[in-house]
C-alpha positions in Angstrom: -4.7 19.3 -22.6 -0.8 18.9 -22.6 1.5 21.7 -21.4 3.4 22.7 -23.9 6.5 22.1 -22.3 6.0 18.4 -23.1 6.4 18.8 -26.6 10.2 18.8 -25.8 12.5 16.1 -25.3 15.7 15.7 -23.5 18.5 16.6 -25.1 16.8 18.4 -28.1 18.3 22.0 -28.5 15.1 23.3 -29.0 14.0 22.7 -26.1 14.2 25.4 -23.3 17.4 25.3 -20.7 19.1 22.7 -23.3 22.7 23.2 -23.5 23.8 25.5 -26.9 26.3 27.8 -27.6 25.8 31.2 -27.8 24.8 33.5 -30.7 25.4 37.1 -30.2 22.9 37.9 -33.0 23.5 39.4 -36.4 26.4 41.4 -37.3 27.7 41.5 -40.9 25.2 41.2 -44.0 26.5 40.5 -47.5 24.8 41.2 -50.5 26.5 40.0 -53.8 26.5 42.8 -56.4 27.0 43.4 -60.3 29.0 46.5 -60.2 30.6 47.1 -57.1 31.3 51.0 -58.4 27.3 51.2 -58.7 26.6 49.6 -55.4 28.9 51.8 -53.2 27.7 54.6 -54.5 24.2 53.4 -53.6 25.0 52.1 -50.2 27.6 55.3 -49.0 24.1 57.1 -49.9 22.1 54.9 -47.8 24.6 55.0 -44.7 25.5 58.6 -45.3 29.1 57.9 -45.1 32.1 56.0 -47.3 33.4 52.5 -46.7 35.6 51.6 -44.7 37.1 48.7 -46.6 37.3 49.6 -50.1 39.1 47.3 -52.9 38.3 45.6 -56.1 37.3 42.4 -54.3 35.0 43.9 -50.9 33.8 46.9 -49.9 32.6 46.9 -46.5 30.6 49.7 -44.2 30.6 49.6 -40.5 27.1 51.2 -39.2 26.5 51.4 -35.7 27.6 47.8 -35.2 27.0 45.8 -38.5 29.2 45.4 -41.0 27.5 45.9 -44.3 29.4 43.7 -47.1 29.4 44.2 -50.9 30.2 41.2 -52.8 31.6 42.2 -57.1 30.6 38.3 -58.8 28.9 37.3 -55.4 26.1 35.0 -57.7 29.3 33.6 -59.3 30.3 32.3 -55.4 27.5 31.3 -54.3 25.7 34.0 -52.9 22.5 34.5 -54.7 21.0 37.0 -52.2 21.8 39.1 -49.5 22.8 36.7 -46.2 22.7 37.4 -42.6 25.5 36.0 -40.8 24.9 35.4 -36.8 28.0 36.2 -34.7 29.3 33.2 -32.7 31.7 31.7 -30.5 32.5 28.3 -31.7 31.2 27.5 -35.2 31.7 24.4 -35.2 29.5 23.8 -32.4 26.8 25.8 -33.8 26.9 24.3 -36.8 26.4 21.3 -35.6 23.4 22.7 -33.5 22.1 23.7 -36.1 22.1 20.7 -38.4 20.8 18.3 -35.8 17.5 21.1 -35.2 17.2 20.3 -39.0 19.4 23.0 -41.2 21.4 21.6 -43.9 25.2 22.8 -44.3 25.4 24.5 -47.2 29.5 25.3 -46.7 31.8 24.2 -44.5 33.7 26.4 -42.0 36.2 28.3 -43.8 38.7 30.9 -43.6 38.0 34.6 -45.6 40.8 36.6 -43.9 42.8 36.8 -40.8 41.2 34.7 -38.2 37.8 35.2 -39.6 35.6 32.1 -40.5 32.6 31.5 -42.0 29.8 29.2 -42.7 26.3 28.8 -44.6 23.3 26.8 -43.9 19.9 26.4 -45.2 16.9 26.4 -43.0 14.1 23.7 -44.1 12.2 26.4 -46.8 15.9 26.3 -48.1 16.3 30.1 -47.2 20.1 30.9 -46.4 21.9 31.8 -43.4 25.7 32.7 -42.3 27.9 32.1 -39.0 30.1 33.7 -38.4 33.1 33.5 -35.8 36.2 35.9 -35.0 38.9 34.0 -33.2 
């Protein structure tokens, strides 16, 4: 019988002690909304407490260390259900992590806002995920 340890090769992310950057787990979800009006109300309801950010464009709650993101026309970007974006250091890096583990870049790295940046993937079922990297 083979250790399962052998499975891994050299150089494969996946495999343990390999070299990766780090991911400091999930911290901003965005759902894309119809009527953003609607959805706040919903959502200050859920959190028991208004936004924080609050415009015609995003509204955006803080709860006990995720940011919670509504998106008005969100289906018109792109963003056809609610996606987890994972906190990183270097996006770039992860990203490219990520593809070679099998992930397919969905959009590049990009500037939203101050020195916030962005990107999505899809994992091989084609389900969607965000990084996500202050710098």
């Amino acid at each position: 019988m083979t250790s399962p340890d052998h499975r891994f090769r050299a150089g494969d992310p996946t495999t343990p002690g390999a070299s990766m950057t780090s991911t400091h787990g999930i911290k901003t979800v965005l759902h894309p909304v119809s009527d953003i009006q609607a959805a706040k109300a919903v959502y200050a309801a859920l959190l028991g407490f208004q936004p924080q950010t609050d415009d015609p464009y995003y509204v955006g709650f803080e709860a006990d260390g995720q940011h919670i993101g509504l998106v008005p026309g969100g289906k018109t970007e792109d963003l056809s259900s609610p996606t987890v974006y994972w906190q990183v250091d270097d996006i770039e890096a992860k990203l490219a992590e990520v593809t070679a583990a099998g992930a397919t870049v969905k959009s590049a790295p990009r500037n939203v806002g101050g020195s916030r940046v962005v990107a999505t993937f899809t994992d091989p079922d084609g389900n969607v995920l965000g990084l996500l990297q202050d710098k």
